[in-house]
Structure formats: structure tokens, C-alpha cells
C-alpha positions as a printed Julia matrix, in Angstrom:
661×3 Matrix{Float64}:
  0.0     0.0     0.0
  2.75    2.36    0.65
  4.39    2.11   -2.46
  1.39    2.32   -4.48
  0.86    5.81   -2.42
  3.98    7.02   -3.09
  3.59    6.1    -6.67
  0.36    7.72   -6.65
  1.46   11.24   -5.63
  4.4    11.15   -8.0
  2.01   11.06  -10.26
  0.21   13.93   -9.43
  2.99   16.16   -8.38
  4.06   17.87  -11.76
  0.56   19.5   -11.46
  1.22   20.06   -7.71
  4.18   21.64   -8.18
  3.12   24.27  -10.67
  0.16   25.1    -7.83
  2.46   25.49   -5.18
  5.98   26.0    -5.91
  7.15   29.29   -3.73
  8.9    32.53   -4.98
 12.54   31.94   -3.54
 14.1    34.61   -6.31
 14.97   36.47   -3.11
 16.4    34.06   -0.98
 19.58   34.2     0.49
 21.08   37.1    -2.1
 24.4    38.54   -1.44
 24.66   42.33    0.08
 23.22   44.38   -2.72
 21.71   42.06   -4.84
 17.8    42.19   -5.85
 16.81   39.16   -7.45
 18.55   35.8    -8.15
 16.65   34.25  -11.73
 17.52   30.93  -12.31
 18.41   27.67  -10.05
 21.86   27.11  -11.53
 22.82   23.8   -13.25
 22.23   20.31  -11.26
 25.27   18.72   -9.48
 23.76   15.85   -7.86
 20.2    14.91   -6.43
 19.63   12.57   -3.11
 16.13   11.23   -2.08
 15.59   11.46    1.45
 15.38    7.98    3.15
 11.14    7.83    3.46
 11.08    9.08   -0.31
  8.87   12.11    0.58
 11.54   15.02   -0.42
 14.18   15.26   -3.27
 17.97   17.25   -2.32
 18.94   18.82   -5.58
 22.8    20.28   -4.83
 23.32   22.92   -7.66
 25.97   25.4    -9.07
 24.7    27.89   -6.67
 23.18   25.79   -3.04
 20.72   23.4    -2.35
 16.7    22.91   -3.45
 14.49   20.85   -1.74
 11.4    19.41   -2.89
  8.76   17.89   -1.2
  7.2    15.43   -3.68
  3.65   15.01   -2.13
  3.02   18.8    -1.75
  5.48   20.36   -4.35
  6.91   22.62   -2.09
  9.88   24.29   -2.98
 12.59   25.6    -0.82
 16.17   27.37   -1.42
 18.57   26.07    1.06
 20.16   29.55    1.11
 22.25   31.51    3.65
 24.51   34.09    3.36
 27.07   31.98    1.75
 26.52   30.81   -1.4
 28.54   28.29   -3.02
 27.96   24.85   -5.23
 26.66   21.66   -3.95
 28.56   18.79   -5.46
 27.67   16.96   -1.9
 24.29   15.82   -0.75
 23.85   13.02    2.02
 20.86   12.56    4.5
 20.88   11.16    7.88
 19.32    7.44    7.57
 16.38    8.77    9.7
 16.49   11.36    7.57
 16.4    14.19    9.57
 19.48   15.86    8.71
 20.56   17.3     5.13
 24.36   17.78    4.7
 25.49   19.67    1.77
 29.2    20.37    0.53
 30.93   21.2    -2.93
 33.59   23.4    -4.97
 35.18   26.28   -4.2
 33.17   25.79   -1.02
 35.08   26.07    2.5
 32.02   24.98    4.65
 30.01   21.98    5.42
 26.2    23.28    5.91
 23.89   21.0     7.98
 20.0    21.31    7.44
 16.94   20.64    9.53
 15.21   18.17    7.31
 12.22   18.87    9.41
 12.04   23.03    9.42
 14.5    23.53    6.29
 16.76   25.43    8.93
 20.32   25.67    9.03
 21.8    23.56   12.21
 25.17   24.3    11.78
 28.0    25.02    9.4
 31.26   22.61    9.47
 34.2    24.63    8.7
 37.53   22.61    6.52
 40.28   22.37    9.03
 43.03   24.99    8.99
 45.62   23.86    6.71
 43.83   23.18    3.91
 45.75   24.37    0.58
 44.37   27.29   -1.14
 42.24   26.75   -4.24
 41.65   22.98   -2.39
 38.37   23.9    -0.01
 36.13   21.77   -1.61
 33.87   19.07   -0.28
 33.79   15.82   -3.13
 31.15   13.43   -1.21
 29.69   13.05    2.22
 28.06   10.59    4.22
 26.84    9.46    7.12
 28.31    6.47    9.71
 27.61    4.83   13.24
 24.06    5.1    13.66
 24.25    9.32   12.29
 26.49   10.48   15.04
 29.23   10.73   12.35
 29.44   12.8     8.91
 32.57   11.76    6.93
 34.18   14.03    4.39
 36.27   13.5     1.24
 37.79   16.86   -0.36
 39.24   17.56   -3.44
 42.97   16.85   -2.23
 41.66   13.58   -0.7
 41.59   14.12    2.68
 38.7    12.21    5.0
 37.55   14.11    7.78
 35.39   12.75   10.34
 32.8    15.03   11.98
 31.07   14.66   15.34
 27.47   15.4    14.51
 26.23   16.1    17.85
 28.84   18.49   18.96
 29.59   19.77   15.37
 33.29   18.85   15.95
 36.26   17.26   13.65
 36.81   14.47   15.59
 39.52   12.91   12.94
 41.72   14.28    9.72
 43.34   11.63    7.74
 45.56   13.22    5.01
 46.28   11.88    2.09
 48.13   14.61    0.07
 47.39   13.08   -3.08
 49.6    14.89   -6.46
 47.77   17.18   -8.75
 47.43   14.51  -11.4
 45.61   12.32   -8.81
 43.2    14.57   -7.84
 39.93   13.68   -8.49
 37.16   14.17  -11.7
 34.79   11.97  -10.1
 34.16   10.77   -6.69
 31.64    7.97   -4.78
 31.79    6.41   -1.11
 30.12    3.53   -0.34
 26.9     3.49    1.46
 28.12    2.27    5.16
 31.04    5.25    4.35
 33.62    2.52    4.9
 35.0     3.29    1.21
 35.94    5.74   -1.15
 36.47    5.51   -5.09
 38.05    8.47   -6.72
 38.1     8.55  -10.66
 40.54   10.85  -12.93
 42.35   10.98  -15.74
 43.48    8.59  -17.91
 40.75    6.22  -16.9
 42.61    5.78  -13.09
 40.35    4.87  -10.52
 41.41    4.91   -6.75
 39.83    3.14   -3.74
 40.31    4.4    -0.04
 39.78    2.75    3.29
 37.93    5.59    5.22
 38.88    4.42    8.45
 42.62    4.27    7.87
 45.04    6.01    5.18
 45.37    2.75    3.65
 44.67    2.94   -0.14
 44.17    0.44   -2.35
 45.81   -0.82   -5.88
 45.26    2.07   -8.41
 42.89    0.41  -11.37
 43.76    2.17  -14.99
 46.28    4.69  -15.49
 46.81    4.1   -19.31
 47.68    7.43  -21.15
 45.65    6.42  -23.92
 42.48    6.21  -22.09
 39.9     9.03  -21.48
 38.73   10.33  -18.12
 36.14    8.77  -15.55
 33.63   11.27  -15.25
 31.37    9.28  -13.1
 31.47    6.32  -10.43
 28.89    4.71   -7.95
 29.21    1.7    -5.54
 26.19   -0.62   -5.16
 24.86   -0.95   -1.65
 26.73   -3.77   -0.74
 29.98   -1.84   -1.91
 30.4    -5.21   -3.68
 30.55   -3.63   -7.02
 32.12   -0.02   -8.15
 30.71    1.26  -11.74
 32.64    3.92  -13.67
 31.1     5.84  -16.53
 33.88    7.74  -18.84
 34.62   10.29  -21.55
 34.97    7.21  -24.17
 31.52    6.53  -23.6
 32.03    3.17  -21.81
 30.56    1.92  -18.72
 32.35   -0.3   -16.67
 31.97   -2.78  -13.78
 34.32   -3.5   -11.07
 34.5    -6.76   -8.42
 35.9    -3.97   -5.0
 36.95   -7.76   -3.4
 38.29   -8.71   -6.58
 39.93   -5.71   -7.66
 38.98   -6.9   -10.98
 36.83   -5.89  -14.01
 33.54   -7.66  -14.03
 31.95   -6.34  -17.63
 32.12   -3.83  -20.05
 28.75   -1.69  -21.55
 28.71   -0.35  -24.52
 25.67    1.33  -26.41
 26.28    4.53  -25.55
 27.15    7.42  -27.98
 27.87   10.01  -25.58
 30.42   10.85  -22.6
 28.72    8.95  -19.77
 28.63   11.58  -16.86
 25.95   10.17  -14.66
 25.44    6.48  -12.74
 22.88    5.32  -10.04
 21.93    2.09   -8.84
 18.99    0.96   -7.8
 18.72    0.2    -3.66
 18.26   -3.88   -4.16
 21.46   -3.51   -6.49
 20.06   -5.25   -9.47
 19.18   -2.66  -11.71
 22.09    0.51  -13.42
 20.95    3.15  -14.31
 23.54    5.57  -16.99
 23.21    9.0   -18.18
 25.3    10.12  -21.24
 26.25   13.5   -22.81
 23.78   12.43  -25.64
 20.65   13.24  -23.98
 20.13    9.61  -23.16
 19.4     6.86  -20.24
 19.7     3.42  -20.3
 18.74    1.01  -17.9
 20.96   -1.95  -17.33
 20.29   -5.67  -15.25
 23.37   -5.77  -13.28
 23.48   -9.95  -13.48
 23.23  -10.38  -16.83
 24.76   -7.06  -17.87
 21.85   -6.85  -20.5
 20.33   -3.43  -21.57
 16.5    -3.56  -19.9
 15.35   -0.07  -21.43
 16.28    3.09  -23.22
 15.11    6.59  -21.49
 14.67    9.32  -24.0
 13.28   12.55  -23.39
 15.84   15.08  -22.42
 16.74   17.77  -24.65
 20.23   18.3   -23.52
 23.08   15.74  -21.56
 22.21   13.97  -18.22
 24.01   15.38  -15.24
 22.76   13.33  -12.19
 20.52   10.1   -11.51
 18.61    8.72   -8.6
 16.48    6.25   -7.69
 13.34    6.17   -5.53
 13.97    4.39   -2.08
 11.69    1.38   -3.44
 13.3     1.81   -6.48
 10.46    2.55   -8.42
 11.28    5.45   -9.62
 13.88    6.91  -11.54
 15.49   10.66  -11.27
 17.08   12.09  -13.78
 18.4    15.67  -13.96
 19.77   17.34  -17.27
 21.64   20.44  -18.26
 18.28   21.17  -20.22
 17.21   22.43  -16.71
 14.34   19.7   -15.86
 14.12   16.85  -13.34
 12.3    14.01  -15.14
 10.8    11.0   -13.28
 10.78    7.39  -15.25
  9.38    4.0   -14.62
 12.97    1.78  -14.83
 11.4    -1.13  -15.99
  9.0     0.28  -18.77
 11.17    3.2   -19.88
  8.17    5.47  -19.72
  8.32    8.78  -18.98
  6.15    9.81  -16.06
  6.06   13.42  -16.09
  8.58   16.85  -15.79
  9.03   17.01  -12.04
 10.85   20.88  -12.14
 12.33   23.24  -14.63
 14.97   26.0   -14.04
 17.86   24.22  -13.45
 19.53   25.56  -16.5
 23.6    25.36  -16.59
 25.57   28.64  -18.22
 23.25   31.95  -19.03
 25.46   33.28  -21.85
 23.56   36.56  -22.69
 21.31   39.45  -21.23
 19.88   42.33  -22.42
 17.05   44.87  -20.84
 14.23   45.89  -22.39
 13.27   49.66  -23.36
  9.82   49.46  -21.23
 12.14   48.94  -18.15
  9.94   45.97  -16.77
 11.35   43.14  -19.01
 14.64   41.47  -19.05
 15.87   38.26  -21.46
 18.14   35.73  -21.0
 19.84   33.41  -22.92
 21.4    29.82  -22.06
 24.06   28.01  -24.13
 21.48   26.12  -25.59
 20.4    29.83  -27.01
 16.5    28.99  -25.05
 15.5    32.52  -24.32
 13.73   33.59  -21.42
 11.91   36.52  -20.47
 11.4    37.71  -16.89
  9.21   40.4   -15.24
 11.45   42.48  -13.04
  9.35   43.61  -10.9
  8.0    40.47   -9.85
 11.21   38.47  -10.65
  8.82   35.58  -12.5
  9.37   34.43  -15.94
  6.72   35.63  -18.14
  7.47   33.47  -21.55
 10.42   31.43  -23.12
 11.42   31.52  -26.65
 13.04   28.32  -28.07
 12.9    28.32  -32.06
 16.51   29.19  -31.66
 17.59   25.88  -29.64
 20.2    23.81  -30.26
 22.45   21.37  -28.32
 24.98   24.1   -27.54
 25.47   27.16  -29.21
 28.44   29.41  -29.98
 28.25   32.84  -30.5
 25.09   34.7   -29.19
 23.92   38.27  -28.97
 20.76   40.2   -27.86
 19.87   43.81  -29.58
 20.36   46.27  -27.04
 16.25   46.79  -26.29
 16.2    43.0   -26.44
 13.95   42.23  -29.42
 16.7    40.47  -31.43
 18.43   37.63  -30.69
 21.1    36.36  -32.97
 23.15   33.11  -32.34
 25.42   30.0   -34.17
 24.07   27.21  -33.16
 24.49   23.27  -33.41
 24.09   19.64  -32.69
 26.65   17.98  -30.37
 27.13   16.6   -27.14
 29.02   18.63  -24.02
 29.26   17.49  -20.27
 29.87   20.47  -18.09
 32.53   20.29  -15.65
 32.8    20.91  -12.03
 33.57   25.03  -12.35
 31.32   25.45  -15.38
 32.9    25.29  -18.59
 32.3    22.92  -21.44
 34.23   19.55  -20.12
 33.98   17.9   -23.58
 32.08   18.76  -26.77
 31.44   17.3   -30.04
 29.75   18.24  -33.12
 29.75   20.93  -35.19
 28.23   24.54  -35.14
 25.61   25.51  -38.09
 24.66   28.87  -39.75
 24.23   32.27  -37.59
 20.47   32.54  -37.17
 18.82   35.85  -36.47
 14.71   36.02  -34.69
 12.43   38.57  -33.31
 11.86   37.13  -30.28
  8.73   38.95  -29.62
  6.99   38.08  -33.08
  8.88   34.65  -33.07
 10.07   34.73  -36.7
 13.33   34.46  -38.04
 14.87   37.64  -39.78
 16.11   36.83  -43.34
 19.71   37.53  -44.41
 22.92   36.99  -45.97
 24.59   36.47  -42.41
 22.69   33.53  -42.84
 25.2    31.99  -45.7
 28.3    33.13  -44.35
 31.16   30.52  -44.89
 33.31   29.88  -42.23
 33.01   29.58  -38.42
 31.83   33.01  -36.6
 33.29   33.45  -33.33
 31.56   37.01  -32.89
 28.14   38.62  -32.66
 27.07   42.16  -31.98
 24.39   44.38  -32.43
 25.03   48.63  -33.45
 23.56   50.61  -30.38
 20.66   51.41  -32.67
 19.56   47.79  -32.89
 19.59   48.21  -36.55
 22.91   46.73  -37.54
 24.27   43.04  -37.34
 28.28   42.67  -37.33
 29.82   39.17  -37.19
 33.42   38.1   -36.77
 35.22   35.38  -38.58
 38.45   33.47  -38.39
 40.57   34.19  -41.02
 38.17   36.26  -42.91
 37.8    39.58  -41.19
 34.69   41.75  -39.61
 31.15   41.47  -41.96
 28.33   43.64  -40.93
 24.93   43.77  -42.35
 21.63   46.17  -42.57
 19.38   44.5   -40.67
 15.94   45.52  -42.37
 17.53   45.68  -45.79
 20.23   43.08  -46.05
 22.83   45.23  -47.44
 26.41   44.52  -46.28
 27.82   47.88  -44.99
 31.39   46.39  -43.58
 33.74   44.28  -44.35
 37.4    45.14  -42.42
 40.3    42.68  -43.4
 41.28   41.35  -39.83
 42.33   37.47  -41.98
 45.37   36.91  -39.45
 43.16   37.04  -36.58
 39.96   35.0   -34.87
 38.56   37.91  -33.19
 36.39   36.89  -29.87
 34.16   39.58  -29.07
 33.15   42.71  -31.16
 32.25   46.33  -29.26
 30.25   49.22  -30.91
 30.75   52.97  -28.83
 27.77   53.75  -27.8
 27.16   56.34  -31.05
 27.46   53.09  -33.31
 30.77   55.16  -35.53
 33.43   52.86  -33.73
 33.37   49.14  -33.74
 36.93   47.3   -31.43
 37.21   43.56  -31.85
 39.33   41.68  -29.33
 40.36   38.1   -28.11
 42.85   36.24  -25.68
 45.44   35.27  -28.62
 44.41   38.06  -30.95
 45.3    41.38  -31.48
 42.83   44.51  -30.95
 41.69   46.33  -33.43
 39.24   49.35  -33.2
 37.85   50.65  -36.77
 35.72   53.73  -37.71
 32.67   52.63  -38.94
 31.66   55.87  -40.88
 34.84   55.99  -42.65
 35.49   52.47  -42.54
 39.16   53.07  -41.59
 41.4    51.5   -38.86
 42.12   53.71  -36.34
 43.79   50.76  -33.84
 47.13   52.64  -32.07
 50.68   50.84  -33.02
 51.13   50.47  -28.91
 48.37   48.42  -28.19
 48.55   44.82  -26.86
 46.29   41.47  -27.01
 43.34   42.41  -24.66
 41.61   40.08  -22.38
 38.41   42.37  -22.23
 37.38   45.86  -23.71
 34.7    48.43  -23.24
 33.73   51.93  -24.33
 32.59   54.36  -21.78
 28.44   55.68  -21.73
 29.74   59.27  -23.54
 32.26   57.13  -25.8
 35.12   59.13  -25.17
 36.86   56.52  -23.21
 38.19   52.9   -24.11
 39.0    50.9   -21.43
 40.97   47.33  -22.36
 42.65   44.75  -20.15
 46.06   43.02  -20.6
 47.47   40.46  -18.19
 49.07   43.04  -16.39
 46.73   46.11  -15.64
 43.7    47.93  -17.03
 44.7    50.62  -20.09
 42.27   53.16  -20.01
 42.5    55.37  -23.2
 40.98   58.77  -24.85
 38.92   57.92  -27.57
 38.26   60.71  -30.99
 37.01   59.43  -34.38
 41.1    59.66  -35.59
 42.79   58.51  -33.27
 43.43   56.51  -29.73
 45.83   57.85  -27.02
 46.55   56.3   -23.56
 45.86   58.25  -20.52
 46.55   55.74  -17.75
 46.83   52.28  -16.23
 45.31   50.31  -13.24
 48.18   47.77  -12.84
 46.85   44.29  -11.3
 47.09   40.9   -12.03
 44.47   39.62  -14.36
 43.52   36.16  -15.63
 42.87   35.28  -19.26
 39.29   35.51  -19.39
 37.69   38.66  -18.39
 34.92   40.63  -18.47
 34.67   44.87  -18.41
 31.55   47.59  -18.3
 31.53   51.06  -16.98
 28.85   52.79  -14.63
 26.14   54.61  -16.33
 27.83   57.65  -15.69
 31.06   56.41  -16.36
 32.85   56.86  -13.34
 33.21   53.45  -12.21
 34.98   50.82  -14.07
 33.44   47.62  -13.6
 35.66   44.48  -14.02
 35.2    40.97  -13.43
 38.32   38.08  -14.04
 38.85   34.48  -13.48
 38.42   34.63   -9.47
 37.87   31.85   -7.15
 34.84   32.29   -6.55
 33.99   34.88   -9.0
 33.8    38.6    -7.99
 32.82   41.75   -9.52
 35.79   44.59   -9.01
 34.69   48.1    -9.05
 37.03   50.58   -9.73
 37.44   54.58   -9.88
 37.96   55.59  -13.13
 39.83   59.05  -12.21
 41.84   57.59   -9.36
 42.25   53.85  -10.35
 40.77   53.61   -6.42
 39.42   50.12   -5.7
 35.93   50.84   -4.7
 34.97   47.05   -3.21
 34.01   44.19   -4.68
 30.44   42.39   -5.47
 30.47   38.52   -4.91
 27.17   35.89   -5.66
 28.44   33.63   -8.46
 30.16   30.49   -8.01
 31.4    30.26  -11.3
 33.17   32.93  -14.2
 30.98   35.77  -15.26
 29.68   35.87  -18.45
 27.84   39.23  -18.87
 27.85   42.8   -16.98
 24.85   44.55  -18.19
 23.1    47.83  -16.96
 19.37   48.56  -17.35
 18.61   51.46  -19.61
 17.73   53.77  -16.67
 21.12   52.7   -15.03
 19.05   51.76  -11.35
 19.88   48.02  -12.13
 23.3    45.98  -12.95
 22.51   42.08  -14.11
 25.11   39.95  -14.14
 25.08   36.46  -15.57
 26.91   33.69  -15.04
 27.99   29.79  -16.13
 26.62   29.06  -12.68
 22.9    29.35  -15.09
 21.78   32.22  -12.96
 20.98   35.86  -13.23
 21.95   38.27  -10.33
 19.85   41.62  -10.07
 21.79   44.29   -8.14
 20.29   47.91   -6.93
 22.99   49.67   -8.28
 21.68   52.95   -5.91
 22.74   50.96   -3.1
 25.7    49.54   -4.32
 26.8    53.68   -4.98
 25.74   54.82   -1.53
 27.56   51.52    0.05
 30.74   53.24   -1.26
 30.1    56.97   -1.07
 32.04   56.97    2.85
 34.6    54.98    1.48
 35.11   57.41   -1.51
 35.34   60.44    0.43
 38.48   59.02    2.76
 40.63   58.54   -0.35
């Protein structure tokens, strides 16, 4: 009777959840921030032990649903960081959560969704290290072990909310982790990295076992999971092989193959007799773990699988994607039973602000556009004739009507800071819609040969300029077609394009590349001989300044339609990806690098002054965007969210701090 209940209300929670699923846009936002839109991208999800609730640890915290009620709550405090970690209490009254980039241990009240306590990593730990890879619980609950990115076990007294041991095993950067599982009594750890090398660790001891793998010709494990009587280890990998592994053994049981993507996500079911594997291909299968026979195929996804679960009955099958949905499957059938959640997108690539200043649109990697009320912070329609796999290039118009992007088919499985871990397939022709009639605009852009790297938009939303490998800088009318530029830039593949705000000057940077800035009107290069490769570029509101970064400093330049002249440096240390955008009344210098976790540098543009720093993201920044009005920064991030900052109170924050310099 139980299980027919619980399979009952599965059933009927998709429509639940749509009923009751809370507003939690404002939960747990960093100093300054407005609005958080989006979920971020889906680590890892845990069922609690009754089946009643589902953990979902994300590139931003922790969600937890209750699947009879659809309740949804944001596991937020003031310190946001991934979840890579989830493990419940067997009685399930305690949540513990753990990930990346992440110096803290957070324990939940199952029962109240409160915070108990937070479980700092002990002192010592190396920089760039604090990271939490799996967690579980031992000895009747009274014990939470840890396993961080270096390797070390920790042993935490749950009661007293002490360490109570630290077993270090100092393992090389080579050995460090990709993938991580511990078996279900936490008596044993399997750590999986490159080259196909697995790794298996007594947790009571510093006693590890005979490495498995280690051939330089094999690809990485992206994925492993014991079974529940640790008797057998599985390991999915970047070749697209599953494997099975005797632990007593120490010996390979059987190989599946069938896949025809990277196989990134593994769960078995609680009796042990069914597999269930997740590839970068958008598909499932369902294995019998005797006969090592495939049972079913699970299609339905529109983008790779990230994380699997199964019911506590094992009934049910979770699946999470970097399409942003949790799907829930009969194993034995392959039928789909229904889309449990949605916003759990990975990697918002684009923004843009409307003109009515109420509307905002975002764009994923898949190039799925969404469009959010800002006042209310709720999505108020999604566009999606422009989706694809993964996309390349993307753009918005700057009163976000237009969205042009290059997209394709392929397969990618993100890794654990964000970025593309491995991607096939190719990219297809640059597409260009009206995302608020849905058709697609019409133009040569459209049969451009060669790869476009490049997308931009003139100020006056009227002009389309792409760049191109080897080829140079094409631009095109918009309404009529006609091609209006074409600069020669053939030694270069030219990452990002910037109009001035007027529309007459166009720069075009890239990590590798050299900048080049051209006058539009008279079609003429006007780059200066001193300038260097540029990590990031912007022009200033009143377009009289041009501010580019080098590895070494900020250049900040004057800008006339002739010419280009330096006028002073910021000197710090930058990284090679980075993003720039000055205040609306260009007085501030925002800047935002490859940080650990990601921050948002503001600096004085007369002084070079650093005015503070913004931090929300967990992972790089993709976008700096202000709202025409200039009351509201959005920043976007691989993390798949959207932050919303009142930039009023991000100006009076500094104003004291200002006046002592």
C-alpha cells in the first residue's frame, strides 16, 4: 500500500508543483543584490530515506522538494557556493550539503528547512583545495565523513559539530579527483581521474588500495557509484564506456557499450540489481546488473544527463539534465512519467534589458531565451525556435527584441567550475529572430562561410556585425540586407566585437588576438601601433573613453574618431578571461576576471581607487549589463543564474569609502 501511495502522488505532483511551488528569487542574495533568476545547473540529487523530499545540490546551493506537496525551498544563507555533496541522515532528519570552491560543510533541519550548523575545513587546507567531493553518514548518524578535493577524509562529530579525525592523504595534482563515490556504510571511497585511473580508499585508515587504470591512452572517468553492498564499483567515462568492477576482486567484471555520448551520470537501484547511466547524448539506459543486459532506453531530455537517482523502493527513476528539468521514469518500462521541475539551466550566456524597463531576457548556451518580469522576478514566456544542443556565439539587440546566435548539434558534459568539459559536433549557420513576433529575420549572415566566433548588435539595434576566423569583420543592414562592412582582420579570430555607444566605432578583441578598433563611418582602422592582445574591452556611456585589459593592468584610453591615445593604467594581475563595463555615468569601471569564486571589481575611473568588490556567483561571469535607466546591474553567469543588483545601493555603500581617499 505504501508504495502504491507514493507512486500515486508522484504522479500527481508535476501539477502540484506548478500550484504550489514558492517565490525563492529572493532568498539568500548577497549584500546588494535584488533578485537571483535561475536555479543554476544540477550537481547531484539525493532522495531522502522515506522518499517524501528530493535534495537537488546545484551550481549555486541546495533545493528541496517535497514530492507530495510540491513545495519548494532554497537552502540559502549568506554563503553561497555549489553543492557537489548531498547526504541525508538514515532517519532522515538531517541534510548535509558540501561542494567546490566551497570552504564549509552546511547541515540542514530536514524537518524546518533550517540551518543547524555550518562545518568549517580544518586549517591547513591548501588554497584553491576547499572543496567538499562526497559526504556521508556512519555509526548510527552520530558521524558525517568528508572526502575533499585533495583527498583528505575528515570525520565530523554530529552532535557536537566537531572534527573528531583528519586523515591526510596529500594526493599529487594529477591524482586529484574528476569523479568521486563512497560507499553506502562510508567505509569506502572511489576516486576517478584521468586517464581512466580509478582509486579506492579505506575511510577508516590512510590505507589505499591498488590504483585500477592509469593508461595514457584512455579518457577520463567522469562518473562512479558503488552498489549498496559496496560489492561492485561502476565507472562511466569520456569514451563513452561503462564499466563494472568486483571492489573484493579488484577486478573488471563487464564492459557496456551502447552509448554514444560521454557517460557523466550512474545510479543504482537500492536492491542492487538494476544501473541506471546518463550520457552527454541526452540519453538513459537502464541496465540488469546480473546479466549485464540493456532492460530499457530513457529518451526525453533535450540536452546531456548530469545526475541520476532512484526512488527508495526503487520505483522510480530521477534524472536531472543540463536542459534544466528533473524528469521521473518507470525503470522497468522506460516510460516517462512526467517533468518534475524546470529552471535548473547550466551557463546563461547573454542578457539584455528591455526599453519598457519591466522586461529582461536571458539566454542559455542552448540559445532557449527567457523573459522575466522584473518587478515580480517571474518568468513571463520562453522563446526556443533558436535551440540547439549548444550554441556558440550569441547576442541580444540592445532593447532586447533580437536575438542572434550560431548554433548546433553535439554533445558537451559540463565540468565541475562550469565550462564545457567535452564537446562534439559541429556549429551551423548564424540565425537571427524577433523574439517577440517569433520569426526568423532573413539575411545573408545567414550563408556566411566559415566559423563566426563574434556577434554584436550597433547601439541602434539596426545593424548586425559578425566576426570570422581568417576572414575579417562582416556587418549587415538589418531591415535591408545590405552589407555595410567588411574590415580585413584574416590573421586574426577575433572573440568579441564592441560598438561605442554612437554606433561610428566598432573594437574587436580576443585572448590570442590582437585589438583592433575601426571607424565605422569611414570604414578606416584607427587601432594605435602600442596596443597589446586584450583580455576584455569596453567603451565608456559618452564614448570618449576605451577601457581594455592586458594580463598586467587595465589601459584606459581617450577615444576621438582619428585617433586613440593612452591616458593611464590600473596595474593588477588579471587572468585570461575577463569581463569589463563602466557605470552609467562612467565613473566606475566595472571588471570581473577568473576569481575563485567569482567577484565583480569596481574601480574609480579618475583615481584607479578600488571601490569594493560584489560577490554571488560560483562560477566565471559571463555578462555585466546595466538597465537602460542605469538603477539596475545584471550579471550572468555559467553558474545558469541571473543576479539583479540595486545599483543605488551599491553607490551609496561606497560613497564613505570614496570620500576618505
Amino acid at each position: 500500500m505504501r508504495r502504491f501511495f507514493f507512486t500515486t502522488f508522484l504522479l500527481n505532483a508535476a501539477l502540484i508543483l506548478t500550484v504550489c511551488a514558492q517565490d525563492n528569487t529572493k532568498v539568500g542574495l548577497p549584500e546588494g543584490a535584488i533578485a537571483r533568476l535561475g536555479k543554476g545547473g544540477i550537481n547531484i540529487m539525493r532522495f531522502s530515506p522515506d522518499g517524501t523530499r528530493l535534495a537537488v545540490g546545484t551550481d549555486i546551493g541546495v533545493w528541496l522538494y517535497d514530492v507530495r506537496h510540491g513545495k519548494e525551498t532554497a537552502l540559502f544563507t549568506e554563503h553561497t557556493g555549489q553543492a557537489n555533496a548531498l547526504a541525508f541522515s538514515s532517519d532522515g532528519k538531517i541534510l548535509a550539503s558540501g561542494g567546490y570552491i566551497n570552504p564549509v560543510i552546511q547541515l540542514w533541519d530536514s524537518d524546518t528547512d533550517s540551518q543547524l550548523a555550518t562545518l568549517t575545513l580544518p586549517e591547513g587546507t591548501p588554497e584553491g583545495t576547499e572543496s567538499i567531493s562526497t559526504l556521508t553518514f556512519a555509526k548510527t548518524n552520530t558521524i558525517l565523513i568528508s572526502l575533499d578535493k585533495s583527498g583528505n577524509i575528515t570525520y565530523w562529530d554530529v552532535n557536537t559539530y566537531k572534527k573528531v579525525l583528519n586523515i591526510v592523504t596529500q594526493l599529487s595534482f594529477d591524482a586529484m579527483p574528476v569523479s568521486v563515490a563512497v560507499s553506502k556504510d562510508g567505509s569506502t571511497f572511489a576516486t576517478g581521474g584521468r586517464h581512466g585511473k580509478i582509486q579506492l580508499w579505506d575511510a577508516s585508515t590512510e590505507h589505499q588500495f591498488e590504483d585500477w587504470g592509469d593508461d595514457p591512452e584512455d579518457k577520463d572517468i567522469l562518473a562512479l557509484a558503488f552498489s549498496l553492498d559496496k560489492k561492485i564499483l561502476v565507472s562511466g567515462s569520456e569514451d563513452k564506456i561503462v564499466r563494472l568492477w568486483d571492489t573484493e576482486k579488484r577486478a573488471k567484471i563487464a564492459t557496456l557499450e551502447g552509448h554514444e555520448g560521454s557517460v557523466a551520470a550512474l545510479a543504482f537501484s537500492p536492491d542492487g540489481k538494476i544501473l541506471a547511466t546518463g550520457d552527454s547524448r541526452k540519453v538513459i539506459k537502464v541496465w540488469d546488473v546480473n546479466t549485464q543486459r540493456e532492460r530499457a532506453t530513457l529518451i526525453g531530455h533535450t540536452n546531456g544527463i548530469s545526475a541520476l537517482t532512484f526512488t527508495p523502493d526503487g520505483k522510480t527513476l530521477a534524472s536531472g539534465s543540463y536542459d534544466g528539468t528533473i524528469r521521473f521514469w518507470n525503470p522497468d518500462t522506460g516510460q516517462e512519467r512526467f517533468t518534475f521541475t524546470t529552471g535548473h539551466t547550466e551557463w546563461i550566456k547573454a542578457v539584455a534589458f528591455a526599453e519598457n524597463g519591466i522586461t529582461l531576457a536571458t539566454a542559455a548556451f542552448t540559445g532557449v531565451v527567457e523573459v522575466w518580469n522584473l518587478k515580480t522576478a517571474q518568468e513571463l514566456m520562453t522563446f526556443t525556435k533558436a535551440k540547439n544542443d549548444l550554441t556558440g556565439p550569441i547576442a541580444f539587440s540592445h532593447d532586447a527584441t533580437r536575438f542572434a546566435s550560431r548554433g548546433g548539434s553535439g554533445a558537451i558534459v559540463f565540468d565541475l567550475f562550469g565550462a564545457g568539459y567535452y564537446a562534439s559536433g559541429g556549429l551551423g549557420n548564424i540565425e537571427l529572430w524577433d523574439i517577440t513576433t517569433d520569426e526568423q529575420i532573413p539575411g545573408a549572415w545567414q550563408d556566411t562561410k566559415g566559423d563566426a566566433n563574434a556577434l554584436a548588435f550597433s547601439p541602434d539595434n539596426k545593424i548586425l556585425a559578425v566576426g570570422m576566423p581568417h576572414q575579417g569583420i562582416r556587418a549587415w543592414d538589418i531591415n535591408t540586407g545590405a552589407e555595410l562592412l567588411n574590415f580585413n582582420a584574416a590573421e586574426q579570430s577575433p572573440r568579441k566585437l564592441v560598438f561605442s555607444p554612437d554606433g561610428t566605432l566598432l573594437a574587436t578583441n580576443g585572448t590570442f588576438v590582437r585589438t583592433r578598433v575601426w571607424n565605422v563611418t569611414t570604414q578606416r582602422e584607427i587601432t594605435p601601433p602600442n596596443i597589446m592582445n586584450t583580455t576584455a574591452l569596453a567603451f565608456s556611456p559618452d564614448g570618449k573613453t576605451l577601457a581594455y585589459e592586458y594580463r598586467n593592468g587595465i589601459v584606459l584610453s581617450d577615444v576621438t574618431r582619428t585617433g586613440i591615445q593612452e591616458r593611464g593604467r590600473i596595474p593588477i594581475n588579471l587572468g585570461f578571461k575577463s569581463m569589463l563595463t563602466f557605470s552609467p555615468d562612467g565613473k566606475i569601471l566595472l571588471e570581473s576576471n577568473e576569481n575563485l569564486p567569482p567577484l565583480i571589481q569596481l574601480w574609480d575611473v579618475d583615481t584607479g581607487t578600488d571601490l569594493g568588490t560584489l560577490s554571488g556567483h560560483t562560477e566565471d561571469i559571463e555578462t555585466l549589463v546595466f538597465s537602460h535607466d542605469g538603477k539596475i546591474l545584471a550579471s550572468s553567469s555559467w553558474d545558469g543564474t541571473v543576479l539583479l543588483w540595486d545599483w543605488d545601493k551599491i553607490i551609496a555603500k561606497m560613497a564613505p569609502k570614496k570620500k576618505g581617499n
